[in-house]
N, C-alpha and C positions, 0 to 999 in steps of 0.2 A: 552949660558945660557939663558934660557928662565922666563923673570919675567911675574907671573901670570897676574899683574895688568896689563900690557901689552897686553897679549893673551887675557883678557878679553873683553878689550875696541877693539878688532880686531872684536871676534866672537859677539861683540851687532850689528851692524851692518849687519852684514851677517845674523844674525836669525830675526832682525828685516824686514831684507829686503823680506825674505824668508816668515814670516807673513804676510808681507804686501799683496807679491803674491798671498797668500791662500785665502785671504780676498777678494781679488780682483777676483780673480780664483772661490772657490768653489759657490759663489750664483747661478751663471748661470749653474755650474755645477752641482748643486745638482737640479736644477729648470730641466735641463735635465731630470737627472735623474728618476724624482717623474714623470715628461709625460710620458716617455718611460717604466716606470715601469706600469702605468697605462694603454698605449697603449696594451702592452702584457697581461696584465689582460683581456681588454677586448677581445683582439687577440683569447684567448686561450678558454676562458669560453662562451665566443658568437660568434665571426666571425665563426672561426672552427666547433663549431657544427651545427651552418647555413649550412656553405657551404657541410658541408658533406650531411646534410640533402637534398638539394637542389642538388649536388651529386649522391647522391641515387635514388631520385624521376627519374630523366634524364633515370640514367644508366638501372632503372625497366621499362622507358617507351622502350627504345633504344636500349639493349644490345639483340646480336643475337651471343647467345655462342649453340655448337653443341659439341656431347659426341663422337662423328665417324663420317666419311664419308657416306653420304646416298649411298645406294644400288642404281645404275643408269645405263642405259644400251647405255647410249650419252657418247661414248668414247671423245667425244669433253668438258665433265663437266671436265675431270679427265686431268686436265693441265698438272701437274709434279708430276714423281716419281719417289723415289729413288731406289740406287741398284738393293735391293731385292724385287722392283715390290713394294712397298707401297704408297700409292699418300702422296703428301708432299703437292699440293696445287689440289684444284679442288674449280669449279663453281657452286653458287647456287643462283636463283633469279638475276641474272648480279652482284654478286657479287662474288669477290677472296676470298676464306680462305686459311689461312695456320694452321699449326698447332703450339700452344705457349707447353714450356717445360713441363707444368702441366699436357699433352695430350687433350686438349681442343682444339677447332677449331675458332676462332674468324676473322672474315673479315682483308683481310692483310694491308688497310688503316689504319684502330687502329694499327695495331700492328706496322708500319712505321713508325705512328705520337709519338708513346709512346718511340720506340727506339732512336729518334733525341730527344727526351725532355723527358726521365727514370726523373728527379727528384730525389726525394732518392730512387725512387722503385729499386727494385731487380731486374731483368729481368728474372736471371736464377730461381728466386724462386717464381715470380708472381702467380697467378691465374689470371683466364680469369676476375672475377671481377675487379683485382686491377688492371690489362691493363684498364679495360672500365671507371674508376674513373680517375685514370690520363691523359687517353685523351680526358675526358668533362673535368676536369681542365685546361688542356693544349688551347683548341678548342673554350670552350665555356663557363666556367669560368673563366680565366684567372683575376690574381690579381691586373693587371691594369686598369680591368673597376669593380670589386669585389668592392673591395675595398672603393672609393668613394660612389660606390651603397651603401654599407653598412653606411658610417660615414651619407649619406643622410637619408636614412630608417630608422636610429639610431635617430636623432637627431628630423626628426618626430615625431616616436615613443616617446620621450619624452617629447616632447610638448603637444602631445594629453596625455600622462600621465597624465601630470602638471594641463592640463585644468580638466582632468576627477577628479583628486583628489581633485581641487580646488570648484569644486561642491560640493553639500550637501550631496549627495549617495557616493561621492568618499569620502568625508572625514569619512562618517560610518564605511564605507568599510575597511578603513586605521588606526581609531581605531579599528575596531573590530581585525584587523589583528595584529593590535601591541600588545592589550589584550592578543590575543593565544600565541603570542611567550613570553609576560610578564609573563608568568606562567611557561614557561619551564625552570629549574634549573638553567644548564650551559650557555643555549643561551641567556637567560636573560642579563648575566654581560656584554658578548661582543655586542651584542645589543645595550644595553645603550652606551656603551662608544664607538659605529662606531657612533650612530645617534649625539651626543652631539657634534662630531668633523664634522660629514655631514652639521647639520644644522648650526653648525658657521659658514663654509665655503661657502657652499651654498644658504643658504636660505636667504631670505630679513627680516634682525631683525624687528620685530614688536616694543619691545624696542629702543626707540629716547633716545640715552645719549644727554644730553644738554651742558656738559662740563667736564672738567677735572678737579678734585681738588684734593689735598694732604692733605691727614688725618693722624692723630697720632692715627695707628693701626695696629698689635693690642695692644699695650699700649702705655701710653706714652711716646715720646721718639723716637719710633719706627715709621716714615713717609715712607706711603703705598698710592699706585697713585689707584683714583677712578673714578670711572664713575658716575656725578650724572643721576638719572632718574627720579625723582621728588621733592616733597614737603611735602611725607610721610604719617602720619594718623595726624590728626587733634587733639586724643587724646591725644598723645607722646606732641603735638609742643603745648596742652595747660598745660600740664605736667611741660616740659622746660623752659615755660615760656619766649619763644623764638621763631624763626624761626627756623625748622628742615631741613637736609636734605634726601633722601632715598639716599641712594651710593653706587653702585655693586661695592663690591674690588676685581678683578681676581687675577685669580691663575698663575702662571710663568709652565712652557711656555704654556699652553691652555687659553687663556684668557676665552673659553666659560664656563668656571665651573667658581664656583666664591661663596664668601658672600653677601649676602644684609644688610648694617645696617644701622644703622638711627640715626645721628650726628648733633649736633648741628650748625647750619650755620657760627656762631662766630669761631667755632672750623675748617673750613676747609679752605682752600686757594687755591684761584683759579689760575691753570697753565697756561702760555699760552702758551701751544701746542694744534694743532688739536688731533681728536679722533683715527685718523693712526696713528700718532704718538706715542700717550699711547700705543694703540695696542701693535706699531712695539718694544719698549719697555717695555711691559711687555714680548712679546713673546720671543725677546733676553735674557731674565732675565737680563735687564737694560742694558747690551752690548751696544743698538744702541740708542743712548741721543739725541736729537732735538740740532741740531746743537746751539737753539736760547738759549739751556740749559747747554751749556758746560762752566765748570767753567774758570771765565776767572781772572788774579787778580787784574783786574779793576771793577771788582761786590762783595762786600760786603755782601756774603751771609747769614752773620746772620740779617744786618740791613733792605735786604729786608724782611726776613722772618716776623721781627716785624712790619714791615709798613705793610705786608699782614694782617696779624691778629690785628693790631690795626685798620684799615681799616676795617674788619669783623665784628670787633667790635662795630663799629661806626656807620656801616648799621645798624647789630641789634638791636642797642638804639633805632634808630626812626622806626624800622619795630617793636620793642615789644609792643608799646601799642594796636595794631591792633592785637596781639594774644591775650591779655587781653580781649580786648572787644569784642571779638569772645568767650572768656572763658565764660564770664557774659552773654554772651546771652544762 
């Protein structure tokens, strides 16, 4: 007879243990994941159509495909033939052809080198082109020196990008080019929302958040983790009759969108965690807590909240009359 309360307290353990795993497990695995999904992006959309092009160029300087055997009267060109008297290989230029299944003629080194290393090619369905492609792949591109050549010429290539956009003609260039696709209907929406995730990840913020403070927003009651960025408009904080703050509030999980609003100094409280931190917690939608923030029942979390903001409070008395008299002039 099985009692549930029993079964219960078996199976917490086992799924807690089993969570623990995932937790442990998935970061590196999903960090996999996003490179190797990336690597294949670029694999597919730029390596490959390089090398094919590079490919090409070779195979049009190098390929020596023949439609039949030349008319020749040097019984010595005419190596081998089969049964019925047809040459199967013969000499031209000091070189061997033989003949591939398509009936085309191509030098019988290609066609040795492509046989020991076919690839995915077909053999029996080839053309003399796609022999001549997988033996410059096999020969003289090969993916173990390709490869590094590319991530080097790549990573080049983006530096002289970065410098050329980082100039005055390159940033023209790069508005005028975001203008034209700003106009286009569809492309527009997905547009904005790759660059908005590009440039958080990417780019080096122009915006210095100074700290991290905790606002009652959006109403009261409701405490939402922000960014301050400055000290606001001058008009607002003679308005307030205070010290203001500006403070980007992000959004769960893209931190790069967000509000701007403009708070009273009295009214926020300052965290102490660094700027990753917030990040890494808004981006978990609050899952991953600064260790120095987990509730412990030896901190008293309503009493610090009040010494924060009476403390806030206390600054803004002796910082108001300096917005006063900033008012009056």
């Amino acid at each position: 007879m099985n009692d549930p309360d029993t079964k219960t307290l078996v199976n917490r353990p086992f799924r807690r243990a089993v969570l623990t795993g995932l937790g442990v497990v998935l970061p590196p695995l999903l960090t996999l994941v996003v490179f190797l999904w990336a690597w294949s992006t670029i694999q597919r959309y730029i390596l490959e159509p390089v090398e094919w092009g590079a490919c090409s160029i070779i195979v049009w300087q190098t390929a020596e495909i023949l439609d039949e055997p030349p008319l020749t009267q040097d019984p010595a060109a005419l190596v081998e033939r089969d049964s019925a008297g047809q040459p199967i290989k013969f000499k031209k230029n000091d070189k061997l052809f033989v003949q591939i299944p398509s009936g085309k003629w191509i030098p019988d080194d290609i066609v040795d080198t492509v046989r020991k290393s076919p690839g995915k090619l077909s053999l029996a369905t080839a053309n003399a082109n796609q022999y001549y492609y997988q033996y410059v792949r096999v020969t003289k591109l090969p993916r173990k020196y390709v490869v590094p050549a590319f991530i080097l010429f790549f990573v080049i290539m983006l530096y002289l990008l970065g410098k050329l956009l980082a100039a005055r003609m390159g940033r023209i260039f790069l508005r005028s080019a975001e203008g034209f696709i700003n106009r286009l209907p569809f492309v527009r929406t997905v547009y904005s929302s790759v660059k908005q995730v590009t440039d958080f990840v990417f780019t080096e913020r122009d915006i210095e958040f100074t700290r991290v403070v905790a606002v009652q927003y959006p109403r009261e009651g409701v405490w939402s983790v922000g960014f301050v960025t400055g000290e606001s408009m001058l008009t607002i904080q003679n308005v307030a009759a205070e010290p203001v703050l500006s403070v980007l509030m992000p959004t769960s999980p893209m931190p790069a969108t967000g509000f701007t609003i403009t708070i009273r100094k009295s009214e926020t409280i300052d965290l102490d965690i660094t700027i990753d931190q917030a990040i890494q917690f808004v981006v978990s939608c609050g899952v991953v807590v600064p260790a120095n923030q987990i509730d412990s029942p030896a901190v008293d979390v309503k009493t610090h909240v009040a010494a924060a903001l009476e403390t806030n409070i206390s600054e803004t008395a002796r910082e108001t009359p300096l917005a006063g008299d900033s008012s009056q002039s």
